[in-house]
C-alpha positions in Angstrom: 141.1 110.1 17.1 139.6 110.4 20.5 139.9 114.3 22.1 142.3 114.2 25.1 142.2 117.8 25.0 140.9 118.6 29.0 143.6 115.4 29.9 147.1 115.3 30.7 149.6 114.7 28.3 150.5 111.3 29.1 148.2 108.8 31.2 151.2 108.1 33.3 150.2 106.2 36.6 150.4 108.4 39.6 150.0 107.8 43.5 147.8 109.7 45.9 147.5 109.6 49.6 146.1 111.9 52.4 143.8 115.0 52.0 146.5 117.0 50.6 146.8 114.7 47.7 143.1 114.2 46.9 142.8 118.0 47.1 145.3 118.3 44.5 144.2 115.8 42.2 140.3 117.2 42.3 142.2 120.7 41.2 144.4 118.9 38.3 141.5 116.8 37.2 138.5 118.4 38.2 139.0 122.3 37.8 135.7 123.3 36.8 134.2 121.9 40.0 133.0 124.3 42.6 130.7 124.0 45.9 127.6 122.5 45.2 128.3 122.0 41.4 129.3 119.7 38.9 129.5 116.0 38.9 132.8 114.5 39.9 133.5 110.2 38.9 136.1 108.5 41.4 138.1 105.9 40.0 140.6 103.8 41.0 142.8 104.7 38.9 144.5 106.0 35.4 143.2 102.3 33.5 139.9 103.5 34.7 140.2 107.0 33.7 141.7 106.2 30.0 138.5 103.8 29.6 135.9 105.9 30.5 137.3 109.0 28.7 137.7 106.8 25.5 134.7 105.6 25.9 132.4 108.5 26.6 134.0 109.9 23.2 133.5 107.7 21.2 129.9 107.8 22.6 129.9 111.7 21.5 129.7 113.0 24.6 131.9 116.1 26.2 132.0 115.3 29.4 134.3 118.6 30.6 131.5 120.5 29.2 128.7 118.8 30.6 130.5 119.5 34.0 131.8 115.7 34.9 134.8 115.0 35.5 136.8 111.5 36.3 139.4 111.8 38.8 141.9 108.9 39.0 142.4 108.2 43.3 146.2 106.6 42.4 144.4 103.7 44.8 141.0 102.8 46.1 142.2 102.7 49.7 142.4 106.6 49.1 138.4 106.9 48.2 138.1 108.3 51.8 139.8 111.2 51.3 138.1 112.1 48.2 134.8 111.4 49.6 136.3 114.0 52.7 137.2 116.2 49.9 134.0 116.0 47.7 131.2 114.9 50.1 128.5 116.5 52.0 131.7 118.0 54.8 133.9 119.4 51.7 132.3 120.3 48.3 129.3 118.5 48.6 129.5 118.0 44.2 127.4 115.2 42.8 129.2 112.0 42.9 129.4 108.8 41.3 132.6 106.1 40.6 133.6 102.9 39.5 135.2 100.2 41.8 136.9 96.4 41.4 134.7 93.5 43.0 137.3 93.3 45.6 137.2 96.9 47.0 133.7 97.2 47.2 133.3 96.4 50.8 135.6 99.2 51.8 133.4 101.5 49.3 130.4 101.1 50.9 132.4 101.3 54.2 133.7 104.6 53.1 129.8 106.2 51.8 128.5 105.6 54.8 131.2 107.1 57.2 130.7 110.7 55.0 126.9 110.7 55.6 126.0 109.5 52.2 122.8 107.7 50.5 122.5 104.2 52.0 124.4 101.4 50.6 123.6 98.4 52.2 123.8 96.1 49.2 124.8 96.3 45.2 121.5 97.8 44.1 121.3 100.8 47.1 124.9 101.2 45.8 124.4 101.7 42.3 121.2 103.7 42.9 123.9 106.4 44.8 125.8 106.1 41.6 129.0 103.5 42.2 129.4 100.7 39.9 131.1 97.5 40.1 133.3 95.9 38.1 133.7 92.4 37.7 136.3 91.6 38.9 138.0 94.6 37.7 138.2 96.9 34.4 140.2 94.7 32.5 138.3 91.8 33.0 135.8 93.2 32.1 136.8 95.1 28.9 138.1 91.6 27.8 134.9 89.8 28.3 133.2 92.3 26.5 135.7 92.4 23.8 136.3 88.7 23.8 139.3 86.3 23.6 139.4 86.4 19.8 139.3 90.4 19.3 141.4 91.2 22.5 144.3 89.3 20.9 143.5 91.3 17.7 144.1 94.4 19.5 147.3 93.0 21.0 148.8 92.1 17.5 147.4 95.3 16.0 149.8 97.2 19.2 152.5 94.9 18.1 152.9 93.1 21.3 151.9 89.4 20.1 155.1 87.9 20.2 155.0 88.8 24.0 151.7 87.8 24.6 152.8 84.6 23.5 155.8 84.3 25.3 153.7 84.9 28.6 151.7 82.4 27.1 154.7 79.4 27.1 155.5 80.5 30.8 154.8 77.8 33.0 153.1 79.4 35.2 150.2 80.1 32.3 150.7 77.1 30.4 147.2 75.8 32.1 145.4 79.2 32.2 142.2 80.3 30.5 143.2 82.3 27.3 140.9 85.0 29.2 143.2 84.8 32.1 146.7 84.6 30.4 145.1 88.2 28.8 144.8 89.6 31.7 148.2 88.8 33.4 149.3 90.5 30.2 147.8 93.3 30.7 149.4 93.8 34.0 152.7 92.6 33.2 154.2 95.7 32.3 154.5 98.8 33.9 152.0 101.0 31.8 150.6 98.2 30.2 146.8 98.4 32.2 146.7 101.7 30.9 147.1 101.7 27.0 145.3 98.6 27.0 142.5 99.7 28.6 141.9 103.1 26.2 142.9 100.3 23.3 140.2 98.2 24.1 137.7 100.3 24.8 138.4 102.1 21.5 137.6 98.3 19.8 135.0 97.8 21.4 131.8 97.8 19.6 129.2 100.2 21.9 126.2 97.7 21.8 128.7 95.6 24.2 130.5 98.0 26.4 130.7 96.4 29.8 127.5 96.4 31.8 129.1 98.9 34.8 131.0 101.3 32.5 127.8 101.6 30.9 125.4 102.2 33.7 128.1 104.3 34.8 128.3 106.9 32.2 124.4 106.9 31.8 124.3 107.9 35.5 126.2 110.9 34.8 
C-alpha cells in the first residue's frame, strides 16, 4: 500500500477561490513551507494530487521529507492566487505544477503577471517547471495505461458493468474505447479521483506519462 500518511483522510474534491483560500490550502497541504524554502507543485486539482502522490511512492520517493509538496488549487482559474501566495511578492518557495492542454494559455498568463521566469512557449514553460498534460491527467494516465489494462483496472474496482452501460448509451455508441474511458472517469462525482490513484498504481513506471514524469524529476 501506498503511504498517505502527510495526506488527508479522504481525497474528497474541494473548491478554492480568493487569497484567503489559497492561503489556507498552502497551510493544510503545504505546512512545512516557509519563506524562501521548500518546493511547492500546483495542481489543478485532487485527480492530480492522488496521481502524483501515488506515483512518487511507488517511485520510493518521500516527497514531505524532501520538502515538496502538491497543493490541489480546487480549479486552475485559482493558480493566480497561489502564484500571489507563493511567488516572488508572497513566499517566494520554489515552484513547479502540472496543467491541462486547455488552461495553459492562462498559466503562462498568470507566470508572467507575478514576475516569473519567461514563458513564451512550451519549452521556456517547462524549463520554469510547469508541465502539460495532454489534454488532461486522465487522458493521459489512459494512454499510458492503455485501452486494454484501463478496463482491467475498471473490472478489478468492480465498476465494469457500468462501464458498459455508458458504453450502450447512445451518445457513446460511436466513441473511441479511449474516449468512452474517459467520460467514465468523469461520470461520477469522485470518480476522476480514485481512478486516477488506481491507474497510476497500474501503471508500469517505464511508461508513466511523459509530463507526470518530467514533472516529478524536476522536483
Amino acid at each position: 500500500m501506498d503511504d498517505y500518511s502527510h495526506s488527508p483522510p479522504a481525497l474528497i474534491p474541494r473548491k478554492a477561490g480568493g487569497r484567503h483560500a489559497a492561503q489556507a490550502a498552502v497551510r493544510e497541504y503545504a505546512p512545512g513551507v516557509t519563506a524562501g524554502g521548500g518546493t511547492v507543485v500546483l495542481v489543478e486539482g485532487m485527480s492530480d494530487y492522488a496521481a502524483l502522490t501515488a506515483l512518487a511512492a511507488r517511485s520510493g520517493r518521500e516527497l514531505h521529507d524532501e520538502g515538496v509538496f502538491i497543493v490541489p488549487m480546487g480549479g486552475a482559474t485559482n493558480v493566480g492566487h497561489f502564484l500571489d501566495v507563493l511567488g516572488p511578492r508572497g513566499l517566494d518557495v520554489r515552484l513547479a505544477g502540472l496543467c491541462d492542454m486547455a488552461e495553459e494559455p492562462g498559466l503562462r498568463r498568470s507566470l508572467r503577471r507575478v514576475g516569473l521566469s519567461p514563458v513564451a512557449d512550451r519549452g521556456s514553460l517547462e524549463r520554469a517547471g510547469f508541465f502539460v498534460c495532454v489534454t488532461d491527467l486522465e487522458d493521459e494516465l489512459i494512454r499510458s495505461l492503455g485501452v486494454a489494462r484501463t478496463e482491467q483496472a475498471i473490472e478489478a474496482q468492480g465498476e465494469l458493468t457500468s462501464f458498459r452501460i455508458l458504453q450502450n448509451q447512445p451518445a457513446q455508441r460511436n466513441r473511441t474505447r479511449d474516449q468512452q474511458l474517459h467520460r467514465f472517469m468523469g461520470s461520477r462525482g469522485g470518480r476522476k479521483i480514485h481512478y486516477a490513484r488506481v491507474l497510476a498504481e497500474a501503471l508500469d513506471l517505464s511508461r508513466m506519462p511523459e509530463p507526470l514524469d518530467r514533472l516529478l524529476t524536476f522536483v
